[in-house]
N, C-alpha and C positions, 0 to 999 in steps of 0.2 A: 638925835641920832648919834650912838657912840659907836662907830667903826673903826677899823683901824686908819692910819694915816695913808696919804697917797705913797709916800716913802717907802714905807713899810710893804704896803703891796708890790712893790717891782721887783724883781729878781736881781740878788746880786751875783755878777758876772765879774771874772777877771781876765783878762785876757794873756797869754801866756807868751812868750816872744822865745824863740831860739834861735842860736846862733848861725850864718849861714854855712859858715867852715867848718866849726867842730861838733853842731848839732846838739852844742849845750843849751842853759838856760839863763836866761838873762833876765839880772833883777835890778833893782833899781836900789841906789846905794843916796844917801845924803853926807857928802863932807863937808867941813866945816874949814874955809882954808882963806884966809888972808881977812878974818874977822865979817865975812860971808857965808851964808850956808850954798852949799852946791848940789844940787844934781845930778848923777851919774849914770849911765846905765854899765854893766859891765855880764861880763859872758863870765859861768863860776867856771868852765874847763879850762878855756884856753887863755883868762884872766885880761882879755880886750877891751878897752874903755873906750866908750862914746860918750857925748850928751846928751841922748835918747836912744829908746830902742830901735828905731825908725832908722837911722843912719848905719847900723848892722849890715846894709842889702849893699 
């Protein structure tokens, strides 16, 4: 039986996160900082940095 994969079958979905103050968009940035890659989340309007989007609220 040659189907497609389970993978391939599931809907890709992203979920989109905005800011709670300025009703921007928040994307997820990676820096590279003290020979560490990091993690970021930051708002593009009002230039606000978290560690994830979650901590925006």
């Amino acid at each position: 039986m040659a189907g497609a994969s389970k993978n391939s079958r599931s809907a890709v979905a992203t979920h989109k996160f905005f800011c709670p103050d300025c009703g921007g968009e928040i994307v997820m940035k990676t820096m590279y900082e003290s020979g560490r890659l990091k993690n970021i989340a930051e708002c593009s309007k009002c230039k606000r940095v978290e560690r994830r989007p979650k901590d925006f609220k």
